[in-house]
C-alpha atoms as a printed R data frame, in Angstrom:
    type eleno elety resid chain resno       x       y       z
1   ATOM     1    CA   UNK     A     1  -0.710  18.380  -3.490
2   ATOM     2    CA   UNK     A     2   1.289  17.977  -0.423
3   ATOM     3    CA   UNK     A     3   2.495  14.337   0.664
4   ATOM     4    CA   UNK     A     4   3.267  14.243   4.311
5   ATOM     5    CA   UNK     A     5   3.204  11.913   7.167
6   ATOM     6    CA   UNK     A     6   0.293  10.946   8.373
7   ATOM     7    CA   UNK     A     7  -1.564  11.869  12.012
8   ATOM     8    CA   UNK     A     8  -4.134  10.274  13.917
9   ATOM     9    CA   UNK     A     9  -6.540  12.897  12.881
10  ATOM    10    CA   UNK     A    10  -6.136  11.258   9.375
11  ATOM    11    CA   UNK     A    11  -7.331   7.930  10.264
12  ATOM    12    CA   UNK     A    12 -11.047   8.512   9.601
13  ATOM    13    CA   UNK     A    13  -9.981   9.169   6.183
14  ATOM    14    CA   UNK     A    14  -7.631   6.318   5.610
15  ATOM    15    CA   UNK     A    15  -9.732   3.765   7.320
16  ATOM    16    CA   UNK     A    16 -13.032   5.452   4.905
17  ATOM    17    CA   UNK     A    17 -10.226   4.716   1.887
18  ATOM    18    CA   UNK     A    18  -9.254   1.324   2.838
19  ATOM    19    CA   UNK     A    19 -12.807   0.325   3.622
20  ATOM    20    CA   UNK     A    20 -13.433   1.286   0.163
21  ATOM    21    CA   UNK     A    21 -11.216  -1.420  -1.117
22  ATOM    22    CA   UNK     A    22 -12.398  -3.922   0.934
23  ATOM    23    CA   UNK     A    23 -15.820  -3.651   0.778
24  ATOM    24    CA   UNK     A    24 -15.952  -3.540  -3.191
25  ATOM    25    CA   UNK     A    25 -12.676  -4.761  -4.681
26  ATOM    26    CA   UNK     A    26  -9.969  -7.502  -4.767
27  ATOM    27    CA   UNK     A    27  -7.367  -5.118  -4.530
28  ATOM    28    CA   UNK     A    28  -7.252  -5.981  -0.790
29  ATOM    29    CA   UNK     A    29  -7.889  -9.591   0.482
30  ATOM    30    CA   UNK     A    30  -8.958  -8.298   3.536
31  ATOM    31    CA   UNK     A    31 -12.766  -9.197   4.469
32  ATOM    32    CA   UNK     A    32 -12.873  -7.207   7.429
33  ATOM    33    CA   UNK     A    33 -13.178  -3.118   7.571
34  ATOM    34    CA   UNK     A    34 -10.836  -1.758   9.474
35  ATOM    35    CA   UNK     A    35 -12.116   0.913  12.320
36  ATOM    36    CA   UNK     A    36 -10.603   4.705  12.972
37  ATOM    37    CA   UNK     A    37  -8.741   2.892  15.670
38  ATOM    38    CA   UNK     A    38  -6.951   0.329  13.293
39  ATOM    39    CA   UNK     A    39  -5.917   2.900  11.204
40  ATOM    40    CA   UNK     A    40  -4.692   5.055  14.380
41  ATOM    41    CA   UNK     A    41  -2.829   1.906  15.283
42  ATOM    42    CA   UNK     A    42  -1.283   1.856  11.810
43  ATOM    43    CA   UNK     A    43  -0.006   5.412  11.754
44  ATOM    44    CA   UNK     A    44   1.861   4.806  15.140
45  ATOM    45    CA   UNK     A    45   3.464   1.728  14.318
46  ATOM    46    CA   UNK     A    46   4.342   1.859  10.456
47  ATOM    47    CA   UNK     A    47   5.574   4.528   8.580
48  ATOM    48    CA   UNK     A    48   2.724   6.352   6.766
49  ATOM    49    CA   UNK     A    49   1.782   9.070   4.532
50  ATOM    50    CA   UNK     A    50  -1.208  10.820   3.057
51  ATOM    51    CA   UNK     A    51  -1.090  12.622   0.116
52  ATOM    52    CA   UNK     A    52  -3.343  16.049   0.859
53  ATOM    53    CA   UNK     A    53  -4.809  17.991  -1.504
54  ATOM    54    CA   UNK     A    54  -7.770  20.133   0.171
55  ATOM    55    CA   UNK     A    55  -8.043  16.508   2.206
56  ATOM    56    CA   UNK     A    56  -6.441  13.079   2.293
57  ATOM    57    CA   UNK     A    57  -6.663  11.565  -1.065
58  ATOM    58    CA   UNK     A    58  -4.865   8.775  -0.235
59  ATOM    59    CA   UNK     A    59  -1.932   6.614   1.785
60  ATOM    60    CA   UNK     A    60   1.078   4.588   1.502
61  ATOM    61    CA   UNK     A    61   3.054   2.902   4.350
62  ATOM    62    CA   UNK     A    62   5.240   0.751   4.471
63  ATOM    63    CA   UNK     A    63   6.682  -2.223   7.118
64  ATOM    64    CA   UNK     A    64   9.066  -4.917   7.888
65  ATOM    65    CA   UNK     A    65   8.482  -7.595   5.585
66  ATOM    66    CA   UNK     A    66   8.523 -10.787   7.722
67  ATOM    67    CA   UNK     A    67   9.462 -10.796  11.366
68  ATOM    68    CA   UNK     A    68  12.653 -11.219  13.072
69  ATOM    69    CA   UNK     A    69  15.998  -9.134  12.466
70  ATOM    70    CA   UNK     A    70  17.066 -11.098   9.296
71  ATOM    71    CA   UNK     A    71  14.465  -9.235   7.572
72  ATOM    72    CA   UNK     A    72  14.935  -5.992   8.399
73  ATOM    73    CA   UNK     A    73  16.090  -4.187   5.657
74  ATOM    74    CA   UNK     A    74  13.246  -5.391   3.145
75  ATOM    75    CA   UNK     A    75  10.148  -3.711   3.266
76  ATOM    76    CA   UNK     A    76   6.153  -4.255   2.169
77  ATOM    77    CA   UNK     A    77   4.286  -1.643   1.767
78  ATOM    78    CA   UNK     A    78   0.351  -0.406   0.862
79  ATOM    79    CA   UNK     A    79  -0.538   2.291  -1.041
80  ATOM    80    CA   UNK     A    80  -4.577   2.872  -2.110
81  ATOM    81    CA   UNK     A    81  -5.925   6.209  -3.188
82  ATOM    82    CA   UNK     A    82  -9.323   7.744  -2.818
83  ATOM    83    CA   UNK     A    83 -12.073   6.405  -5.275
84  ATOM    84    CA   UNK     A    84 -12.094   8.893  -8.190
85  ATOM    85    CA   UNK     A    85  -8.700   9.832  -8.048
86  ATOM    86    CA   UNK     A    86  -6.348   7.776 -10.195
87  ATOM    87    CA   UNK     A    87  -4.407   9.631 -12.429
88  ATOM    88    CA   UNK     A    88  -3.847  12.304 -10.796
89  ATOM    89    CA   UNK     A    89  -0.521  11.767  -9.176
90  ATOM    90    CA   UNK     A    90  -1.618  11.119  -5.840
91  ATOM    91    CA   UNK     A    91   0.015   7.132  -5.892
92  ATOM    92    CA   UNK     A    92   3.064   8.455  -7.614
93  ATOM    93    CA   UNK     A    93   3.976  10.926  -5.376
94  ATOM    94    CA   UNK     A    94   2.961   9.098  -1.857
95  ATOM    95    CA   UNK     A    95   5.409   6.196  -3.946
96  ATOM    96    CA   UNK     A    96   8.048   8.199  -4.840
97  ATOM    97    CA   UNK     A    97   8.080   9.792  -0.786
98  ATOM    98    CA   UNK     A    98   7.774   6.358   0.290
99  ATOM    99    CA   UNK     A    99  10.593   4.494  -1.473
100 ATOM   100    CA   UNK     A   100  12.939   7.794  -0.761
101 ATOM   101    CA   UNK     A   101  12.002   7.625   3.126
102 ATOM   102    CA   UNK     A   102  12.686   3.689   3.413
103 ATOM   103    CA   UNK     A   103  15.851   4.142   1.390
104 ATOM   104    CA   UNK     A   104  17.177   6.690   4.100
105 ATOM   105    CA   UNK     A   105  16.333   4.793   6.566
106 ATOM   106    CA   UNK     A   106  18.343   2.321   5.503
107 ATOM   107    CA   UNK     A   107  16.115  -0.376   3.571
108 ATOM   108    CA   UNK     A   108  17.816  -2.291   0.892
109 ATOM   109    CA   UNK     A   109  14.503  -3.106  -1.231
110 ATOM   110    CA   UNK     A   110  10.445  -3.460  -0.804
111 ATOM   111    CA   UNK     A   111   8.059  -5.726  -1.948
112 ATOM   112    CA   UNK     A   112   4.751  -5.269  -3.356
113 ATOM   113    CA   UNK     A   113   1.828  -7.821  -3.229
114 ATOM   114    CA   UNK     A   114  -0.826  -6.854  -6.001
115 ATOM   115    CA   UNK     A   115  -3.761  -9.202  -6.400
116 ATOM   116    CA   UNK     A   116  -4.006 -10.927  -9.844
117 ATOM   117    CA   UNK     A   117  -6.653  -9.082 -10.632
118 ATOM   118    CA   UNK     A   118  -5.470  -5.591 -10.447
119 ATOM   119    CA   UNK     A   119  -3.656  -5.255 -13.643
120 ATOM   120    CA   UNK     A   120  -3.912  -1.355 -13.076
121 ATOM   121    CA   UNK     A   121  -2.244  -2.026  -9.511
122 ATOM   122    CA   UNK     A   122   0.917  -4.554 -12.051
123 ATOM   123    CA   UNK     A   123   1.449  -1.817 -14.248
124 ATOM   124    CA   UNK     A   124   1.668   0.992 -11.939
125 ATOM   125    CA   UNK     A   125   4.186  -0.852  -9.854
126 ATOM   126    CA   UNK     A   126   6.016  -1.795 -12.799
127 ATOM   127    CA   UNK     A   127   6.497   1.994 -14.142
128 ATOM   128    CA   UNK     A   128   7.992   2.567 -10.681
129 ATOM   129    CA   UNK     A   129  11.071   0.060 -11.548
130 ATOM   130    CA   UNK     A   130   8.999  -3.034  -9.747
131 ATOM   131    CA   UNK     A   131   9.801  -6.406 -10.759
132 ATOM   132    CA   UNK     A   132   7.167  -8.939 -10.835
133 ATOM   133    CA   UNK     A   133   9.136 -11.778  -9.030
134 ATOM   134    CA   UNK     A   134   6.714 -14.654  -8.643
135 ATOM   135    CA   UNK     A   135   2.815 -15.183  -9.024
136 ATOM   136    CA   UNK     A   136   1.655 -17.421  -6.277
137 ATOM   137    CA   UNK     A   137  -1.577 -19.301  -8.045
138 ATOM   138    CA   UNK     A   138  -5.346 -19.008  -5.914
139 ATOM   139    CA   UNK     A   139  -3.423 -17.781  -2.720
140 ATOM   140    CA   UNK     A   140  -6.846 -15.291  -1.761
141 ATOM   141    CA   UNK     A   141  -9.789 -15.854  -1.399
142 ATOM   142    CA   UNK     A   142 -12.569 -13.149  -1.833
143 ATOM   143    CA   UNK     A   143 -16.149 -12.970  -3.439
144 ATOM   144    CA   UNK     A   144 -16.328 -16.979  -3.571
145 ATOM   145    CA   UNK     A   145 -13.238 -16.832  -6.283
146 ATOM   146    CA   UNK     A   146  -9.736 -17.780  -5.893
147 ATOM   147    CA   UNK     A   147  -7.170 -14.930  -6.767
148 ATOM   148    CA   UNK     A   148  -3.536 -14.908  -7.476
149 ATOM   149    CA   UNK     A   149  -1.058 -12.708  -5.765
150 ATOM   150    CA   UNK     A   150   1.745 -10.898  -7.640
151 ATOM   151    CA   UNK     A   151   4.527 -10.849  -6.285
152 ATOM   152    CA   UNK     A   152   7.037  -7.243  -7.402
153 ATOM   153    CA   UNK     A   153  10.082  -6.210  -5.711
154 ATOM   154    CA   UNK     A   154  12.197  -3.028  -5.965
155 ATOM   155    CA   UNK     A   155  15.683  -2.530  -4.919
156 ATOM   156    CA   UNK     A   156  15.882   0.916  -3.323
């Protein structure tokens, strides 16, 4: 497995992976698919990788938190894998490149927002040295339910 950063002509694969989520999860809130040029848009402006193993298997990035320069040393990030693949190390390894890059670059700590639902998505954040921080209560809305979003934090 290589993790490296991502090019535009890995957008048809992350936008296939996200769409994933979106269509059939609550992982994501999102209710709209995002196109090949969304996902071109996203590897321009935020910093992205793919972990590649014989083909993209899955993507982190990561971005300013909130707007405006008071915020710019905290970072949010996404990271989703290719169905099928948990367990395998992709997510650790695009993590572990992830929190290393934004910590040279000069980021003091990034956030993760994990829907209530993905108690996979709670624990694998907390065996990285997350901290769940605060759960905001029926914040999404997806598939006519309320969800909660999780709030986790680590200090880089």
């Amino acid at each position: 497995m290589t993790i490296r950063p991502a090019t535009a002509a890995d957008a048809p694969s992350i936008a296939a992976i996200w769409n994933h989520y979106i269509r059939e999860t609550t992982v994501t809130f999102l209710p709209d698919e995002k196109s090949v040029e969304d996902a071109e848009r996203m590897i321009a402006t935020d910093v992205c990788l793919v972990a590649d193993d014989g083909g993209v298997q899955g993507f982190a990035r990561y971005f300013q938190f909130r707007g405006g320069r008071g915020y710019v040393h905290t970072v949010e990030h996404t990271v989703l894998l290719a169905p099928g693949t948990a367990g395998r190390g992709y997510g650790r390894g695009l993590m572990k490149a992830l929190m290393a890059h934004a910590a040279e670059a000069g980021r003091h700590s990034m956030w993760a927002g994990v829907s209530g639902e993905n108690a996979d998505g709670v624990a694998f954040h907390a065996a990285l040295g997350f901290e769940e921080i605060a759960r905001l209560p029926e914040v999404g809305f997806k598939f006519g339910r309320w969800i909660d979003l999780v709030l986790m934090q680590k200090r880089l």
